[in-house]
N, C-alpha and C positions, 0 to 999 in steps of 0.2 A: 646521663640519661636523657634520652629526646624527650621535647614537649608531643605534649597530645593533641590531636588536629584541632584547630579554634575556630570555624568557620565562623564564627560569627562575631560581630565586629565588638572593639571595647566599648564604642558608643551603645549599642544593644543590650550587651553585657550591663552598664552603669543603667540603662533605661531600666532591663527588668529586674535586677534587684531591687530600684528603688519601689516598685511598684509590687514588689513582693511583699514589702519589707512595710510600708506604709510611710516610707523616710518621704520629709518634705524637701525637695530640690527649690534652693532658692535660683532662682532664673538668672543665666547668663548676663544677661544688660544688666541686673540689680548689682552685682558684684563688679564688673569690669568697665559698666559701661557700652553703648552701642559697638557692635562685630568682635565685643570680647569670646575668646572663645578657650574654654577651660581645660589647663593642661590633660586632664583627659580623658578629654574629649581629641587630643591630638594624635593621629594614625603616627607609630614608628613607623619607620621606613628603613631599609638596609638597600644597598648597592651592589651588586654583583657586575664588576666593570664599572670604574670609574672618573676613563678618561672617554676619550672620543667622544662618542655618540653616548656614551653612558654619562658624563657630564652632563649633558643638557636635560638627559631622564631624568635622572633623580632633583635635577636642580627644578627641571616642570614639575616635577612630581611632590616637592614640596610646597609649592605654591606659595613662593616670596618669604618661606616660612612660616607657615601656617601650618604646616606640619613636620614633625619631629624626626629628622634622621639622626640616629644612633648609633649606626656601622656602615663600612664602605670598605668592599673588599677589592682588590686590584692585583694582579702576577705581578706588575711593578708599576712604583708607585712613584717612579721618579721621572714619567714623562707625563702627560697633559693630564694624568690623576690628581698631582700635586694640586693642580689650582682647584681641585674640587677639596681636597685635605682642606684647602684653606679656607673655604666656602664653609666647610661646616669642622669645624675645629672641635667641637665637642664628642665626633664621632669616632666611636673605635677605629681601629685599621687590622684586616686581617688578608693574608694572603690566598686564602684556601678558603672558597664557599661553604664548606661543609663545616669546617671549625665555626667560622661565624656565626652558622643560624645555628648549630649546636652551645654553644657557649653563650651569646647573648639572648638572654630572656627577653618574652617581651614584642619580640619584632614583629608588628602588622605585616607588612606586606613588603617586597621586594621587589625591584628592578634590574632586568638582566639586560647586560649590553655586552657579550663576551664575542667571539668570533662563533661563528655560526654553531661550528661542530660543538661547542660547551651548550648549547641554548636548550638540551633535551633533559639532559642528566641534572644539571641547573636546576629547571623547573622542576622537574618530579621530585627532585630534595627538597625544594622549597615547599611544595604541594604538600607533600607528603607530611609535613610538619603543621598544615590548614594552612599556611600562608599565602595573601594574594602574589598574582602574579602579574609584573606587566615585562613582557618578553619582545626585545626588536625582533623587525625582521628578518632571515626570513622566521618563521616561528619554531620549527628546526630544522637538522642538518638530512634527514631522509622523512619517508611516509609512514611506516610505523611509529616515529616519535612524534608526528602530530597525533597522530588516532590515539596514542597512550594517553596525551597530555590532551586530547579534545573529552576523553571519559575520564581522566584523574579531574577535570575541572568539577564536573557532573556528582560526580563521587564521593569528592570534599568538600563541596559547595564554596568552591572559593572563587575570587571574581578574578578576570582575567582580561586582559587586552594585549592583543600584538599591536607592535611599533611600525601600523604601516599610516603615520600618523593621518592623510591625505583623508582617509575613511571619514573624519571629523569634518572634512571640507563642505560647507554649506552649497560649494555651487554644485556638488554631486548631485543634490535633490533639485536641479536643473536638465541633468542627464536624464535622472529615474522619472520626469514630468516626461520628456518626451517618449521614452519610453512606454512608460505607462498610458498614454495619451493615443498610442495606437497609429501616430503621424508615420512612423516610419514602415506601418504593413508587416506584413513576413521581416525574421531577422533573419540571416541564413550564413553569415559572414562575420566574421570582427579580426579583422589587423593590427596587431600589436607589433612593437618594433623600439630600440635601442642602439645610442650610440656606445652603451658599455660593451667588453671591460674597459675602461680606463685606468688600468691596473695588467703588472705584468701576469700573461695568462697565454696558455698554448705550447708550452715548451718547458725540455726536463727542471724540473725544481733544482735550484743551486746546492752543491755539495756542503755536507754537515760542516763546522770548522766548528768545535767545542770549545775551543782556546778565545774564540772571541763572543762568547756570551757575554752579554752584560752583567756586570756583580748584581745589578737590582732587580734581576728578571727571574724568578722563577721556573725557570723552562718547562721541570718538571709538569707545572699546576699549568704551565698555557699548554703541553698537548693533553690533559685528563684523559679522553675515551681514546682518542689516536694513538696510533704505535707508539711504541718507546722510540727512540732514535736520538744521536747526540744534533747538542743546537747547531738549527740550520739558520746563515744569517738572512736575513729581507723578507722573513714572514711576518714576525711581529714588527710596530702593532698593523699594518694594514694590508700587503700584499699576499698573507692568507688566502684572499679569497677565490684565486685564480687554482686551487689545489685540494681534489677531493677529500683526502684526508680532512682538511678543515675548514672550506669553504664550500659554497652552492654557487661559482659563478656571477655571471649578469642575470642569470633569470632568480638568484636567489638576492641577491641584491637590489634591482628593481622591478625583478616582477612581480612582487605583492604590493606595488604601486600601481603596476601599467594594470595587470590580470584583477585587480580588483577592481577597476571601473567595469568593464561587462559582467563578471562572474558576480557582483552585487546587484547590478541593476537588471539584470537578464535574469536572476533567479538561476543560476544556474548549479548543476550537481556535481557528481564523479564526471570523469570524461570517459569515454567506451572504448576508446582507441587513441594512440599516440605513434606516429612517426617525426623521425629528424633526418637530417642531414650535416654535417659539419664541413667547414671550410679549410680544417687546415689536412684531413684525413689522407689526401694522398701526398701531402708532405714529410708525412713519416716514413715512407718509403727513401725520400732523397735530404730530409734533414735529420740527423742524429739526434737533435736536440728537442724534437717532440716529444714527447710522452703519454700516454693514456692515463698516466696519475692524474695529470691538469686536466683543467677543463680545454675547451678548446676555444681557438680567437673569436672564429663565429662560427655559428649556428640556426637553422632553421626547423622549426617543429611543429609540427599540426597536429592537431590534438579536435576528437569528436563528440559532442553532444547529441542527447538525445533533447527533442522536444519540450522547450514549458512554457508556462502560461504568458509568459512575456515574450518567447521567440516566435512561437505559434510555428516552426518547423524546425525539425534538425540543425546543427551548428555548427559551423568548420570554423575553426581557432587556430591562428597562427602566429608564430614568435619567430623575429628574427635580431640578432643581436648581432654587434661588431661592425655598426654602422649601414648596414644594409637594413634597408627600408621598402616599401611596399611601390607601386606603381600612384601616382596621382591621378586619382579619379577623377571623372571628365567632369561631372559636375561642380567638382570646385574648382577657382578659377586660377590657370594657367600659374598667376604671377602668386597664388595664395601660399601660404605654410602648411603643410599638412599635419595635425598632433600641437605638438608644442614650438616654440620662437626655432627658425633655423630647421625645423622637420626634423631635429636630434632624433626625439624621442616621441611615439604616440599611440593614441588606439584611432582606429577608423570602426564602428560599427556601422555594416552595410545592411538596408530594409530595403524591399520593393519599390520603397515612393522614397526614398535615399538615404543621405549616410550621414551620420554626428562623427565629430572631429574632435579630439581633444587629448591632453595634455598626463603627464606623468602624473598629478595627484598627488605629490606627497606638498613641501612649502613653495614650489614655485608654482607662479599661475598655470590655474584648470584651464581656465578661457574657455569651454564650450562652446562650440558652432555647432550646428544645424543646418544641413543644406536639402532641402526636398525637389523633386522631378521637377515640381511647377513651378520653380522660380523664389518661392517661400524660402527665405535664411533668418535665422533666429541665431544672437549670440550673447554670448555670457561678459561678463565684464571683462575687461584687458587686465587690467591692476584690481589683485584681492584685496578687501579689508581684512585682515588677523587680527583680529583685537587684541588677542593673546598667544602665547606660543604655541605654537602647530596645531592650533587650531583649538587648542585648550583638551588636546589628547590625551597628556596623562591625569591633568586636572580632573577630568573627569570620570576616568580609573580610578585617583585617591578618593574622588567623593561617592562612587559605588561602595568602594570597600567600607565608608563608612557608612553608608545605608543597609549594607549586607546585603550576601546573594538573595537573588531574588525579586529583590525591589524593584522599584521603577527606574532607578539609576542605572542598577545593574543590566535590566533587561534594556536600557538606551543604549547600552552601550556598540559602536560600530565595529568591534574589532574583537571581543571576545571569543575565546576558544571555539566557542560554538559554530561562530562562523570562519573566525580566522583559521581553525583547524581544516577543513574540508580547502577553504581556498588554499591556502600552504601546499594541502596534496596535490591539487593542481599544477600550481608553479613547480612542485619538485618531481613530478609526471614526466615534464620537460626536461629533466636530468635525468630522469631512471633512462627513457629512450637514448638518451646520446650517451650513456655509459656504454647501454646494450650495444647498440652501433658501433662502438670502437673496439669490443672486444674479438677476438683473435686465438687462430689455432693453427698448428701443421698440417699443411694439405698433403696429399700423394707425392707432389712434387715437391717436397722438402719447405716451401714456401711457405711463406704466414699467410693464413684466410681472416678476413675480415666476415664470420660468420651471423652477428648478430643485426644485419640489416634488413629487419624488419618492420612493418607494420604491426605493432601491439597492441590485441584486445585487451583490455581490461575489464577486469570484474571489482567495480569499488567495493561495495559490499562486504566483498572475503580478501581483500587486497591483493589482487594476484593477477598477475599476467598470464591468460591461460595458453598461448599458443606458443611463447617461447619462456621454457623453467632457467633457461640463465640466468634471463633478465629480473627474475623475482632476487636473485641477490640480492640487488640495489637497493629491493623496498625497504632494508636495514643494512647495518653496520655490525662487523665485528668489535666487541669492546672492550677496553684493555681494563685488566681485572684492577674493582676498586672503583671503577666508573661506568657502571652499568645501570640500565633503566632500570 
């Protein structure tokens, strides 16, 4: 039998019994000593992925051991999972999400680190049980499963944070001053750009070989909502990402790093229209080995806003990945970096009276510059201080979940559903068009037509593309029964 939703935290829970009850709480320091703090009073925690990047969550998310993990699930647990088994020895092990939070009683809050396409179905299990949630990026695999998961937040009051951990970065509220300070006039412009994939992407996915799955891999449980199909090898654990089935690409990988410097500090909303282009598109004509499954090597996307109180006009948004980057603007100088070390990776937000420069946002340096008409440059530190890991992002996820939704924690927080959900459809705006883009039909002439190269209005609102019904495909997934939203 499932638990019933808990929104509300054990700490709450133990607060108002006592205060119902007339019980006298003798005080933490009396018993332990100064920064004792009483089993609990200590948030469980469970792991959903518990190597890679899910290592470090859960291990931030405990906070040196200050709070209690109890389960740690993984499809296999004999590659970089292990050293977290060992990290916390006391915690169950299960293969299957759904077994875990069904079977162990108890569990506060969760951390999902799985490959993209698991991050929607994940959550809403968890959710759905009151569990908090801290979910990486991107927050999920299409735009319907953010919108679910931006109102399941709402709905179960449960507190929630995407892992685009950069959001926590102090020198952001360096960007949002000038911004807000009105130095830069009219916004009308913002360039974003990457040197991702760094990761095999653009070409047909490697044939099944079943006979070489690993004994410790799960296959089944790593595709959940994706097709059935026998194991293919070099997906797990990391070149997934390059393959719609189960990845979002370079824009779902770091663009809720890059897209979250303006779309936070700009105030910004739905976007009204998205066009792309891709680079490898007329190579499937003369290489066999392209596919429309993958993503593609690069890509360029423009995406439009309406007017807010921080652009003070209309907005044109561009992404280009696969190492194409933007023109250097004349105002910066000649010999300068544009974005971040090396111009990899950056945003350029261009104003009337000029343009801020800076950097990917998640643990490598913001660095923030400022360049204005007159000569005025303003810049952010070279080397950050972290006092704490990634900027103490999920630390402060655990200590919302113990304040309960609602709170001042909770509503501190930079990355919750509320906001992270809307940004996410953003970033994934930018795949729905280069899906549409790539798709394809028989012409008169026997030939394949590349039909869906358009300009896409969008209506955030109703979620929908109204000028081409193809393209609304994308805004969801077909999903394989047993793993559905």
């Amino acid at each position: 039998m499932k638990e019933k939703p808990t929104p509300s935290s054990r700490r709450s829970f133990i607060k108002n019994t006592a205060l119902a009850s007339s019980i006298f709480i003798v005080p933490r320091h009396v018993l332990g000593g100064p920064g004792y703090l009483a089993p609990s009073d200590r948030l469980h925690l469970a792991a959903i992925g518990s190597g890679g990047k899910g290592a470090s969550d859960i291990a931030n998310a405990s906070v040196d051991g200050r709070e209690r993990v109890v389960a740690l699930c993984d499809v296999d647990f004999s590659g970089s999972a292990k050293n977290t088994v060992k990290k916390f020895p006391k915690a169950k092990l299960f293969n299957d999400y759904r077994e875990m939070l069904d079977k162990v009683k108890g569990i506060d809050a969760v951390t999902i680190s799985t490959p993209d396409h698991v991050h929607g179905p994940a959550a809403a299990y968890a959710m759905g049980l009151g569990k908090h949630v801290y979910i990486q990026k991107p927050m999920t695999h299409n735009i319907r499963e953010a919108r679910i998961l931006t109102q399941m937040a709402r709905d179960k009051q449960v507190v929630t944070q995407m892992g685009n951990q950069g959001g926590s970065n102090p020198l952001l509220g360096m960007v949002q001053q000038w911004v807000d300070s009105g130095k830069l006039g009219k916004i009308t412009k913002v360039e974003i750009w990457t040197n991702r994939p760094v990761w095999p992407q653009g070409y047909a996915m490697p044939e099944p070989d079943a006979g070489s799955k690993p004994d410790d891999l799960y296959w089944d449980l790593w595709l959940g909502p994706a097709p059935l199909k026998p194991y293919t090898p070099n997906l797990h654990p990391f070149n997934w990402r390059g393959w719609w089935d189960y990845g979002t690409g370079a824009l779902g990988d770091v663009g809720c790093h890059l897209v979250d410097i303006p779309y936070r500090t700009l105030k910004l909303g739905y976007p009204t229209a998205a066009e792309c282009s891709v680079g490898t598109v007329f190579s499937q004509m003369w290489n066999p080995d392209y596919h429309p499954e993958g993503c593609p090597a690069t890509s360029f996307i423009t995406l439009n806003y309406e007017a807010t109180e921080k652009t003070g006009a209309p907005l044109t948004m561009t992404w280009s990945d696969g190492g194409i980057r933007p023109s250097h603007p004349e105002i910066i100088p000649a010999d300068s970096d544009i974005g971040g070390p090396g111009s990899y990776n950056g945003v350029l937000i261009h104003g009337e009276n000029g343009v801020i420069s800076t950097n990917i946002n998640d643990s490598s340096p913001l660095t923030p510059k400022l360049y204005l008409n007159d000569g005025t440059t303003e810049f952010g530190p070279e080397v950050e201080d972290m006092p704490e890991p990634e900027y103490g992002h999920q630390r402060k996820w655990v200590d919302a979940c113990k304040a309960g939704y609602g709170s001042p924690e909770h509503m501190g927080l930079t990355s919750s559903f509320e906001y992270a959900g809307p940004m996410t459809e953003t970033v994934l705006m930018g795949n729905l068009a280069i899906r549409s883009y790539m798709l394809q039909r028989p012409n008169g002439d026997g030939n394949m037509e590349f039909y869906g190269r358009k300009k896409l209005l969008w209506d955030g609102d109703n979620m929908k593309v109204t000028n081409f019904e193809d393209a609304n495909q994308f805004v969801t997934r077909t999903y394989r029964e047993g793993w559905e939203m």
